[in-house]
N, C-alpha and C positions, 0 to 999 in steps of 0.2 A: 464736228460731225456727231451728230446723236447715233444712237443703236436704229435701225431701220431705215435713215434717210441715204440710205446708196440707189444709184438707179435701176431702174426695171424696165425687162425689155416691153420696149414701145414706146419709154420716154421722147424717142427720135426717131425720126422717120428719114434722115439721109445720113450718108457720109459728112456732110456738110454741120449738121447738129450733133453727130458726134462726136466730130472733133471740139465745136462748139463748147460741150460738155467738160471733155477733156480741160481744154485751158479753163472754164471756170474752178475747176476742182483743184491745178497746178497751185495757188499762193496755199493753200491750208496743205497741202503735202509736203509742198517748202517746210513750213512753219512746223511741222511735225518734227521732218526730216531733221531741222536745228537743234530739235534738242536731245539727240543721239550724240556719242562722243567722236561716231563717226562721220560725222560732218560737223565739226564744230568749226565755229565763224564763218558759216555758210550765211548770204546774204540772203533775206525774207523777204522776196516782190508781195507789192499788195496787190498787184491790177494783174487779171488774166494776160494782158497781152506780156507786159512785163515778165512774167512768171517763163513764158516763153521761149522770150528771149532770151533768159536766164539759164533756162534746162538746155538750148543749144552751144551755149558755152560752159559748159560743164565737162569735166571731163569722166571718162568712164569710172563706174564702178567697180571692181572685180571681186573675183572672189578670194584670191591672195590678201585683198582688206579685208574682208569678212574673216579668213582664218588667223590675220592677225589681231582681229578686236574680238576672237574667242576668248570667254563664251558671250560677254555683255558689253562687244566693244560701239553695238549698234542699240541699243535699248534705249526707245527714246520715252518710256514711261518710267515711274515708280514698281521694283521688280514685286511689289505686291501685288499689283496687280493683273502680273500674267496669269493663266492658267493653263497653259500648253508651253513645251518647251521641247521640240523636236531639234535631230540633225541628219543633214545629207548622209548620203552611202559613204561618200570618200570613194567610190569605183574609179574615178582618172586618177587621183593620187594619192588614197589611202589615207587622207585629213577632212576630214569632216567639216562644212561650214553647220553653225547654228541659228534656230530659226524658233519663234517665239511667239504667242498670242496672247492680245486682252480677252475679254467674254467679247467684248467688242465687234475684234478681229474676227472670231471663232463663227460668231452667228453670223459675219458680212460672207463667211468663206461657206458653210450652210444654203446660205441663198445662193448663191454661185453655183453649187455640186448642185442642188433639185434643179435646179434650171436646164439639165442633160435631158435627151431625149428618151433615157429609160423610164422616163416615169415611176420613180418607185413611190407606190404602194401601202395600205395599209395591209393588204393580201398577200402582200409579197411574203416568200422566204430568201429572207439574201448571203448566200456563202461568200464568206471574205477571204478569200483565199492569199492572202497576203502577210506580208511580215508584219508584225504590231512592236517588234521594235523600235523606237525612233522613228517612224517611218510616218510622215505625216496624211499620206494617199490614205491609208487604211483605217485609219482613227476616223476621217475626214468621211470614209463610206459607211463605217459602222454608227456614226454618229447622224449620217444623211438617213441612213434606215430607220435608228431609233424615232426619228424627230416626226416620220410619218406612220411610225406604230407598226411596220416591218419587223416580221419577228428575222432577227442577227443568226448567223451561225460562223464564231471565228475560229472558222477554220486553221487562220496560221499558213507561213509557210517556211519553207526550209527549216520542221522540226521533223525529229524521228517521232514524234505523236500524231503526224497529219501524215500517213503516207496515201500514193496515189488511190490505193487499194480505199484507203478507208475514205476519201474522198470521193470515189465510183457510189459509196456504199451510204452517206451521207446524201449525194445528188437523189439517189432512188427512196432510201427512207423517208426523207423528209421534204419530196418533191419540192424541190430548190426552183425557185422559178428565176432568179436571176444571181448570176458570178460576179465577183470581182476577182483581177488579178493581172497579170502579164501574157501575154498575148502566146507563149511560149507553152502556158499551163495547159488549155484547153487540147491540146496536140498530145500533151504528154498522159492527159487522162485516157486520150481514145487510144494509144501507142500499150497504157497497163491493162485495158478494155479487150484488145486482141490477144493479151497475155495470158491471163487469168480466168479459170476455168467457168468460175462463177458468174464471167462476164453476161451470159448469154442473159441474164435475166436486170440488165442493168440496163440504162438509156442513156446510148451510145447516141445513138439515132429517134429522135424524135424527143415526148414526155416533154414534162411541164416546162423545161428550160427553156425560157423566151428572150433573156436578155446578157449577155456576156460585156460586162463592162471592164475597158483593157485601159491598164495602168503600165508606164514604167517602161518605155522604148518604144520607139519606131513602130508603123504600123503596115505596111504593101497593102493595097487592096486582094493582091491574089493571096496574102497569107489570109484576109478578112475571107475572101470566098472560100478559101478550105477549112476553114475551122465553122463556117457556117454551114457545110456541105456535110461535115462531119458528125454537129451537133444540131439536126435538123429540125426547125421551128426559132431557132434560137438567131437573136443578129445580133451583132456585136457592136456595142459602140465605145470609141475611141472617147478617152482624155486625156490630157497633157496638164501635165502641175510641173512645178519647181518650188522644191522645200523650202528654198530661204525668200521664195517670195511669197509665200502663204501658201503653196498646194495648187487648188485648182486652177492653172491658168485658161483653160477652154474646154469647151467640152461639142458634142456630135447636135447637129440640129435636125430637127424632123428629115431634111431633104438628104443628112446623111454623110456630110461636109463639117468636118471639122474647124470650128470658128475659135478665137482668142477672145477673150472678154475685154473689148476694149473701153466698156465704158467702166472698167476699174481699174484697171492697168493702162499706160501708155506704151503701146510698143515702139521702136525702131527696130532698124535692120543696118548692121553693122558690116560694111567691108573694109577688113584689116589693110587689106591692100594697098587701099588710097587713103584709110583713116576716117571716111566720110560715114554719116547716117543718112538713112530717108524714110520716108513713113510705109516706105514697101518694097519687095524686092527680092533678091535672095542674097543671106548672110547669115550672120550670126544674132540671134535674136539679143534684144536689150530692152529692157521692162524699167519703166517707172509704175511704184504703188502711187493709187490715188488716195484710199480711204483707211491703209494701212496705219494702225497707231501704234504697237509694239514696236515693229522694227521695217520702220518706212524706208526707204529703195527709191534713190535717185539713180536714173543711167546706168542697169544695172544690166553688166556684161554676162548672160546668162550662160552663151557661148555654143549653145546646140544652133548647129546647123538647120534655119528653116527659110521656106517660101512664104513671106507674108502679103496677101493681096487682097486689093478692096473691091472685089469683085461682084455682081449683083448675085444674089444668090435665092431661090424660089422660098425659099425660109422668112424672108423679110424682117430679120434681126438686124439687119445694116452693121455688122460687122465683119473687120476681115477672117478671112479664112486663111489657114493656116495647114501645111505640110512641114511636119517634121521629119527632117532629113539625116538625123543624127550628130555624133561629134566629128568637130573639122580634123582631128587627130586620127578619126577612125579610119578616113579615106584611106581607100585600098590602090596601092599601084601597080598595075597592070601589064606594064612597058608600053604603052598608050595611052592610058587617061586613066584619072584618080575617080574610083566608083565608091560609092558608100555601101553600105551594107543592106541598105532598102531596095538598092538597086538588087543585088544578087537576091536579094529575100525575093523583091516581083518575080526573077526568072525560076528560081527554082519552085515557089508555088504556082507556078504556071503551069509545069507539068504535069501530065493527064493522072487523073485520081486512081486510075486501076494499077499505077506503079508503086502506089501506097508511100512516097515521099513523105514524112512526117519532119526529119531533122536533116540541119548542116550543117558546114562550118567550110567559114575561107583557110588558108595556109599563104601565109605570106612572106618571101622572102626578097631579095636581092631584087628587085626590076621582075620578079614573077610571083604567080598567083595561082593557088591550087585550090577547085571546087571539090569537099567532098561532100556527098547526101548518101544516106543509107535506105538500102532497099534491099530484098529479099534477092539472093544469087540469080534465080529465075529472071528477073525484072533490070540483072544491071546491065546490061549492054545496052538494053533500048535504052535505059534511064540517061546512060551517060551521052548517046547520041541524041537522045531527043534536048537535053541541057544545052550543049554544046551549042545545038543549032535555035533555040531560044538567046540563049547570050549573044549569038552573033546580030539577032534580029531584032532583040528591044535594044540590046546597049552597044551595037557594031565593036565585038572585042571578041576574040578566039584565046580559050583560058582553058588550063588543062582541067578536066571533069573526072572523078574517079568517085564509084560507087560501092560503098562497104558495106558489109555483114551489118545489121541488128544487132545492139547491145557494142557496137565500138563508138557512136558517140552518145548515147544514153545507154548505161550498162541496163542489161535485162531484170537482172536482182536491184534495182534501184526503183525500178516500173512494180515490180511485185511483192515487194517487202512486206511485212506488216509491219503495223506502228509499234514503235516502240518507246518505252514508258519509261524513263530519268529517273524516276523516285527513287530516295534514299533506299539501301534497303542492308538490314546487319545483322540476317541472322541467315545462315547457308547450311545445304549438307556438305559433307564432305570430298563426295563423287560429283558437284557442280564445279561450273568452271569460274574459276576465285579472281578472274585477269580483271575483270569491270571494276573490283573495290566496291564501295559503297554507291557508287550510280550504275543500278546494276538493273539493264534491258531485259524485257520479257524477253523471251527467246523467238525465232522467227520461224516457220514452218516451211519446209520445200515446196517449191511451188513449179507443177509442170507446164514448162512454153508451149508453146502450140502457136507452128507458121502460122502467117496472114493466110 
């Protein structure tokens, strides 16, 4: 594979040529894949159909192999030639898998992210609201802005130098026209928005923000309708990546359907169950790279719970569409049936907007399940009967609903801080406070709440 020759949508024009596609690409991803130590004496099909037959007798990938060929137990080039070298959160078990790119890799995963329906921009200003740690999404967006001459603003996330405050205050200055981040973020700006005195002169509501592009969990359509209800002009498009499979796995197409890039990837859909794959369905997703040369991915047990289907779709990219459902771990049980967390996400943004629902959280114990969402004392009784009677009607389950104070599941002082600055610092008076040592925070200023 040269630099440039991966396909473009409109190569194909059915499910039929894309799959097509697929098995011609199958022997050179073989042949890649071989020369990683993680598939060593793996046998090399030369003929597409061959190749085939091959990847269905294979057996999974996981990512227990990936942690134990950390850091270069999958590297199937010369390590000069990387130029990226990221790794997963670790958030299921706290062990990081690693994940690696040529220039190669870099500009095929490029094509991939512009190919999203926000269109960015030489116009654009794009706030990347995300962690630049390790974290392959973010590199992957500030470098998708760079490449069309978008002026960046990295923002960062989870530093005391990015708080929400100076992020209200960044969207208005520098009239942001499009986000990057987690779906969570957008919620928690308009949550410091109500807080903060200053707010009135910020854009809560309306202003240049046209595109909120959400990284990094699960998506409900009713959290998509409140966060664009909230940040008005603004729509929000979904992607989905996996770090150890190069980042972008799909992205939102004009009609608004989040698709898988199948003509770089091959997916299956995994049920543990029976042990069986099929090209659709609902399960555990599993991803073959196609054009990947760093760290190529046969049968790869990715493991989040999704819906893959080849459905016609008014976009005419002829690829599946994809719902992501979360981790099979996460499911919540009820004393009736195992719900995911997308599922409570739909009923609780379903709730009428005048209750001011921003945040929630399940409580899970023994065969029972506790919903709580915060809302203003005024607002809990309805909140909690209007929930109750949503959950009974999208997902037929009766689950206890309790409704608490603001600032019990995002503290108040967290929404209004000011940023605070890490800088070395070693010279004090004597009446300051000495507890910081040398990484010593600007100090924060009181800040009055003021109800919804």
């Amino acid at each position: 594979m040269s630099a440039g020759s991966w396909p473009r949508l409109g190569d194909w024009n059915n499910t039929d040529e894309l799959f097509a596609l697929q098995r011609a690409a199958l022997p050179d991803a073989f042949e890649r894949a071989a020369r990683s130590p993680g598939y060593a004496g793996l046998r090399t099909p030369q003929r597409p159909d061959d190749a085939m037959e091959h990847l269905s007798r294979l057996a999974l990938t996981t990512k227990d192999q990936l942690r134990q060929g950390y850091p270069f137990g999958f590297l199937a080039v010369h390590r000069h030639e990387l130029v990226a070298y990221h790794e997963s959160s670790g958030t299921a078990t706290g062990r990081s898998t690693a994940s690696y790119m040529t220039e190669d890799d870099w500009a095929e995963l490029m094509d991939r992210v512009l190919r999203g329906s926000v269109k960015l921009a030489s116009t654009d200003t794009v706030l990347v609201k995300m962690s630049y740690a390790m974290a392959t999404a973010t590199h992957q967006m500030h470098a998708a802005a760079r490449a069309v001459g978008a002026l960046v603003v990295p923002a960062d996330s989870r530093s005391s130098a990015m708080s929400f405050r100076r992020v209200l205050r960044l969207l208005r200055d520098l009239e942001v026209t499009v986000a990057c981040c987690v779906p969570l973020e957008p919620l928690l700006w308009a949550a410091c928005a109500r807080l903060w005195p200053e707010a009135a002169t910020l854009p809560e509501r309306g202003g240049p923000l046209r595109g909120i592009v959400s990284f990094g969990e699960p998506l409900s359509d009713a959290k998509r309708t409140r966060i664009e209800a909230l940040w008005t002009g603004a729509t929000v498009y979904q992607s989905f990546g996996v770090s150890e499979c190069g980042s972008n796995l799909g992205g939102q197409c004009p009609s608004g359907r989040l698709h898988l890039w199948a003509d770089r990837y091959l997916p299956e859909v995994y049920d543990p169950s029976t042990g069986t794959l099929a090209t659709e369905g609902t399960g555990q997703l599993v991803i073959t790279t196609l054009y990947r040369r760093a760290m190529p991915l046969l049968r790869y047990l990715v493991g989040d719970l999704v819906e893959l289907r080849y459905d016609a779709c008014d976009c005419d990219w002829h690829l599946p569409t994809l719902q992501v459902l979360g981790r099979p771990e996460a499911l919540l049980n009820t004393g009736a049936k195992p719900l995911s967390s997308l599922d409570l996400e739909q009923a609780v943004y379903s709730l009428p907007e005048h209750l001011g629902v921003l945040f929630w959280r399940a409580v899970s114990g023994s065969g029972s399940l506790r919903l709580d969402i915060e809302c203003e004392p005024r607002a809990a009784r309805e909140a909690e009967s209007e929930l109750r009677k949503l959950l009974r009607h999208q997902l037929g389950v009766t689950i206890e609903t309790r409704a608490v104070a603001p600032g019990t599941l995002v503290s108040l002082d967290s929404l209004t801080e000011q940023e605070q600055f890490a800088k070395p610092r070693y010279v004090f008076r004597e009446d300051e406070d000495l507890s910081g040592g040398v990484l010593y925070p600007r100090p924060t200023s009181p800040v009055t709440h003021k109800p919804t």
